[in-house]
N, C-alpha and C positions, 0 to 999 in steps of 0.2 A: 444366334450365330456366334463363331467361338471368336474372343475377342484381344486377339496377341499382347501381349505386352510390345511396351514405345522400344525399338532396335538400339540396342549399347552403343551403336557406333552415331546415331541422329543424335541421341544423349550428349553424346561427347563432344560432336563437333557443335553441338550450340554452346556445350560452356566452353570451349576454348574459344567461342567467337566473344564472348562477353567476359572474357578472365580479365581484359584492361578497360575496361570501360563501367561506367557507374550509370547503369538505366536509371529514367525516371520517371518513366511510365507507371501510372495507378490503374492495379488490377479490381475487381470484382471480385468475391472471393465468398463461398456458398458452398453449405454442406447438406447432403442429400441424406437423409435418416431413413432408413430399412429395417425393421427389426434389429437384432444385434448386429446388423453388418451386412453387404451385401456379397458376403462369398456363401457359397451351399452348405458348409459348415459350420456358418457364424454361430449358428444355438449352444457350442460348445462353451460358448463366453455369454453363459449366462448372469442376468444381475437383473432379474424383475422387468422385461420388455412391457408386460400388459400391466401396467401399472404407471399411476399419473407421477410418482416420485421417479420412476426411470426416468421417463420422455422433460421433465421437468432439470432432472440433471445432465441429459444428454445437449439439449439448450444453452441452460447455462455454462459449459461448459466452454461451447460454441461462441457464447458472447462473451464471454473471459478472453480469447483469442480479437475480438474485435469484427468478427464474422459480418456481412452484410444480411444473409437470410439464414433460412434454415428451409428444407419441404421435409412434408412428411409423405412417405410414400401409401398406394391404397388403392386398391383397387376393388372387382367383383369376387373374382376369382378364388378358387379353393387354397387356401396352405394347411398346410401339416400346424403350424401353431397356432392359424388365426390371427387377426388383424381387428385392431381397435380403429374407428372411425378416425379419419383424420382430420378433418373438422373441429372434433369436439374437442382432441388430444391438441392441436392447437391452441383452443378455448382454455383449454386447463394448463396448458401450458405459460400463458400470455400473462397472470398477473405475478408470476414468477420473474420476468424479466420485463428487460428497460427499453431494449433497443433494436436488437434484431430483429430482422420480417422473419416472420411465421407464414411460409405458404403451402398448405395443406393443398394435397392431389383430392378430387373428385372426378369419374367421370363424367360425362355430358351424356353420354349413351345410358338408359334406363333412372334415367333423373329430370326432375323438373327443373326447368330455369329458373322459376319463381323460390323455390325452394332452395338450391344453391344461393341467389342476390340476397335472397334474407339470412343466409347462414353466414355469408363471408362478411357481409356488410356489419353483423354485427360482432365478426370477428375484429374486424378491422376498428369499430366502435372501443369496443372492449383491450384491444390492445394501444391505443392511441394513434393509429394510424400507419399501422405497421403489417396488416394483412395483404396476402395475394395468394391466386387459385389457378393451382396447375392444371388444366383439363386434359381429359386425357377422353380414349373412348373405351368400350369394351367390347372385344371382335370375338369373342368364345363362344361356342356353345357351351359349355359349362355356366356360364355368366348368363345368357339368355336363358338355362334353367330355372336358373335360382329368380327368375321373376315372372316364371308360367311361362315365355314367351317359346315360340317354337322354331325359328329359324333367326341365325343371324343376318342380318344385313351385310349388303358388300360394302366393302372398303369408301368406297366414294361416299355410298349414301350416308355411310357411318358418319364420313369427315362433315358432308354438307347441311348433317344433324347437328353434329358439334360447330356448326358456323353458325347455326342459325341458334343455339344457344347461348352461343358465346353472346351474339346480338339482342339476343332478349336479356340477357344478366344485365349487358349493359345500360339497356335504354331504361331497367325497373331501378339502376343502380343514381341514374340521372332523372328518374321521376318527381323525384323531391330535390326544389332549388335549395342552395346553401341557405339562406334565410326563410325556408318554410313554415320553421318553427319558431311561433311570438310568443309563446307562453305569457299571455297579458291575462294575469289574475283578476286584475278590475273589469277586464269586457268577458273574462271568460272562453276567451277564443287563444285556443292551443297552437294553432294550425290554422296558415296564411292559408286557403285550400288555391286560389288564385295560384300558388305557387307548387302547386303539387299536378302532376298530368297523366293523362293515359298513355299508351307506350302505344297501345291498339298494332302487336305483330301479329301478322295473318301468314302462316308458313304454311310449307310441307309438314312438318313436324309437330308445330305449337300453334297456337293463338291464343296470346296473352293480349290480357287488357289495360290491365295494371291500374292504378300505381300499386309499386309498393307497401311493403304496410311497415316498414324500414325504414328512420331518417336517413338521408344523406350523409355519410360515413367519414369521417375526419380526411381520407384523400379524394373524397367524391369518385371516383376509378379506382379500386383497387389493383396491385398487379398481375396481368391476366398473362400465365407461364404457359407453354410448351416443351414438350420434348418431341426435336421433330430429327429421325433417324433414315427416315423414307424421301422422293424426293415429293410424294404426294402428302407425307406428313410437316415436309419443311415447306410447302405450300401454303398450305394450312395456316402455319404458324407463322409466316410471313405475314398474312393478312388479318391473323387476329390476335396475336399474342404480343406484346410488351418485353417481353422476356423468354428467351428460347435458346434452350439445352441444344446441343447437336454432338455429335460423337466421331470424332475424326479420329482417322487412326494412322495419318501420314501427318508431313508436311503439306503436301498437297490438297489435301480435303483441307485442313487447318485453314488453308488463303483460299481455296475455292467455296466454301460453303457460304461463309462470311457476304463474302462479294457476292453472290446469289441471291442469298435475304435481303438482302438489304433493297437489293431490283429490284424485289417480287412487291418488298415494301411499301414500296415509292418514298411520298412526305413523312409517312411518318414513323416516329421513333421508335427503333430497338434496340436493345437488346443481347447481344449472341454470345453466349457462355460453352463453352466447352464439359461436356463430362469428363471424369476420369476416376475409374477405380482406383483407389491407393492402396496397397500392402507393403508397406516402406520395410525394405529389406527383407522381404518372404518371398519364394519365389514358386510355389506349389503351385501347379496350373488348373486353371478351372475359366468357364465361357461364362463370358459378356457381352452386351452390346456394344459396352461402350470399353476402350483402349484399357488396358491395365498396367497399373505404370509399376514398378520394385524396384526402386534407386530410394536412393538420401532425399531428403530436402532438401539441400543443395540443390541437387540435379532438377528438382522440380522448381525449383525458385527460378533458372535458367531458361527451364522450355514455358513455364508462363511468358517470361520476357519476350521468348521468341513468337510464343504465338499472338501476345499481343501485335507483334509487328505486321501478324499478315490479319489482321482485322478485328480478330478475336479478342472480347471484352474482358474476359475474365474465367474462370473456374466453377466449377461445382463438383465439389471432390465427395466418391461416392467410398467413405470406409468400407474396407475388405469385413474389417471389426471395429464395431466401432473402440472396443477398450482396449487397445490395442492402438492404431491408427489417429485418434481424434486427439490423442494427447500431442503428436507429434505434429499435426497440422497448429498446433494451439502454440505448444510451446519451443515448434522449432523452424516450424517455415515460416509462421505470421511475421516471427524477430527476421528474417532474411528478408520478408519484403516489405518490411518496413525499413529495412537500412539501405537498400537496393532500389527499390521500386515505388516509393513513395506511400505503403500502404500507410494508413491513418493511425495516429498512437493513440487514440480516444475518439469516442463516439461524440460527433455534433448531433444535436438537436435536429429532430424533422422525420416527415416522414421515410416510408419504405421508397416509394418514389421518388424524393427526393435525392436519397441515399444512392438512387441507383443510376441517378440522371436523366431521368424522365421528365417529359412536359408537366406544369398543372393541369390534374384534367377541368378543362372549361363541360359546366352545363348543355349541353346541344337544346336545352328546353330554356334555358334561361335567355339562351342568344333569340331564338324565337320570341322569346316573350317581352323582349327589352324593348 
C-alpha cells in the first residue's frame, strides 16, 4: 500500500508545541537493515551488501550512534539481488560488536521451531545476550514453491502456525534450567539431566518433544519481535511478541494502536515501536507500508516526543539508504535526543531485554520443579 509521507503542517504544529519546553521522556530507538536501503532504488548505493564486512559495518555504525537493536530483514521470497540468511549475517555480525541486539527476521511458516530455538539461542549465546527473533510468516505462492509445497495457507491458519511456533521456540528455549550445566570433571557428569525437560507440544502444526539440544541462553527468552500492520497481525503480536513494529500514519493510529496492544496483551509486557521510513531531506515518492517521513532531524526528534505521549515506545527507523540516511540518524538526531529526550550517552551493561525493559524471563520448568 502506498505509504504518504508524515503532513508538513502535523510536523509543524508538534514542534511549535515543544519549542519551550525540555522533554524528558527516553525513547527506544532501532534501525531496520534491508539491503542498501529500503527505497526501490537503494542498489544504486552500492558498497558490498552480500558480504559479512558490509553488514558488520552497517552495525557498527548503528552502535557508534548508541542504537538499542538492529534487525535484519528476510524473508522466502524472490529479489532481483538475493538475500543472505539472516540468522547467520547476525552470527557473523555479533563478534564485531559489544552492545547492540541483533534481531534477525525468520519466518515461522516453512520452518521448524526446533531448528529456529537452536539457531537464535545460540545466537544469543554467541553475542552475550543480545539476540532476538522477528517472526514473520510467509503468505506467497512464490515462497510455497520454493519448498515443493502447492497451495498456500490462509491467513489465519498462517498466523495460528506462527502462534504455535512461537510456543514451541519457547518452551525448547526454557527446556534447560539456568543451572543445568555442572560440568563436574571428577563425576563426569556435564549435565544436571534432573534439570533439563520435554516440552511434549502436540499441535495442529508440530509435535515437539524436545529438549533442546541448546544450553539455556544468557537471557533465557530471547526477544521475540513482530511487525504487526494488520488488525489480525497486531493480534497476533499482542499475544506473542515482546516487541512490535506497528506503522501508523496519523496521529490518530499513533494513540489508538498503542492502547489496543496493550488490551489484547493483558499482564504482560510489551513493547510498541513505531516504523518509519527516513529520507532526511529527499523527497522522491515511492510506496510503503510503513509512513515516510523527509524533514530534518530536528523535526524527527519532535514527533518521537510526540508520539511517545500517546503511548508509543520508541522508533525503528527504516533507511531510505542506508549510506546516505544512517549517518544522519548516528550523527544528528541521536545528539537531539540525547540533549532533549534523555536518550543514553553510553551503553550500560546487560542484556538486550534488559536494554529494552523487559521482565527476567523466569523458567516455567524451573517453577514446576522447585
Amino acid at each position: 500500500m502506498p505509504g504518504p509521507p508524515f503532513l508538513q503542517a502535523e510536523i509543524n504544529a508538534v514542534i511549535a508545541r515543544f519549542a519551550d519546553v525540555e522533554p524528558t521522556v527516553t525513547t527506544l530507538l532501532g534501525l531496520a537493515l534491508d539491503g542498501y536501503g529500503w527505497h526501490p532504488e537503494q542498489g544504486k548505493h552500492t558498497g558490498g551488501a552480500l558480504t559479512g564486512k558490509y553488514w558488520a559495518e552497517q552495525v557498527q555504525h548503528a552502535e557508534r550512534g548508541l542504537l538499542d537493536f538492529v534487525t535484519f530483514e528476510d524473508s522466502f521470497a524472490r529479489t532481483s539481488g538475493g538475500r543472505l540468511d539472516a540468522i547467520l549475517t547476525a552470527a557473523r555480525v555479533a563478534p564485531t560488536t559489544t552492545h547492540i541486539g541483533l534481531i534477525p527476521t525468520t519466518p515461522a511458516t516453512h520452518n521448524e521451531p526446533f531448528h529456529i530455538s537452536k539457531s537464535i539461542a545460540t545466537l544469543d549465546i554467541v553475542s552475550g545476550g543480545r539476540a532476538g527473533w522477528q517472526v514473520t510468516i510467509a503468505d506467497t505462492g512464490d515462497e510455497a514453491d520454493a519448498f515443493g509445497r502447492t497451495k498456500v495457507l490462509p491467513l489465519q491458519d498462517l498466523l495460528e502456525e506462527a502462534t504455535d511456533s512461537v510456543e514451541v521456540v519457547r518452551r525448547l528455549w526454557d527446556s534447560w534450567e539456568d543451572d543445568a550445566e555442572i560440568r563436574d570433571v571428577a563425576t563426569g557428569r556435564f549435565i544436571d539431566r534432573d534439570k533439563l525437560h520435554y516440552v511434549d507440544f502436540e499441535g495442529r502444526f508440530f509435535s515437539v518433544k524436545g529438549p533442546s539440544i541448546t544450553p539455556r541462553s544468557p537471557q533465557g527468552q530471547s526477544v521475540v519481535a513482530a511487525l504487526a500492520r494488520s488488525r489480525p497481525g497486531q493480534a497476533f503480536a499482542a499475544k506473542n511478541a515482546d516487541l512490535i513494529f506497528v506503522t501508523p500514519h496519523d496521529g490518530a493510529s499513533a494513540a489508538e494502536i498503542p492502547a489496543r496492544l496493550h488490551n489484547t496483551a493483558g499482564h504482560r509486557t510489551i513493547k510498541v515501536l513505531a516504523d518509519l521510513v527516513v529520507s532526511f531531506g529527499r523527497h522522491d515518492e515511492f510506496h510503503s507500508d510503513a509512513a515516510i517521513f523527509t524533514g530534518q532531524a530536528a523535526e524527527l526528534a519532535e514527533l518521537i516526543a510526540q508520539w511517545h505521549e500517546w503511548g508509543i515506545d520508541g522508533v525503528r527507523l527504516r533507511p531510505a539508504v542506508n549510506a546516505l540516511d544512517i549517518p544522519v540518524v548516528v550523527d544528528e538526531l541521536v545528539p537531539l535526543l540525547q540533549a532533549h529526550q534523555g536518550f543514553r550517552a553510553e551503553y550500560e551493561s546487560g542484556t538486550l531485554r534488559e536494554r529494552l525493559g523487559l521482565p527476567t524471563a523466569t523458567n516455567r520448568y524451573a517453577r514446576k520443579s522447585a
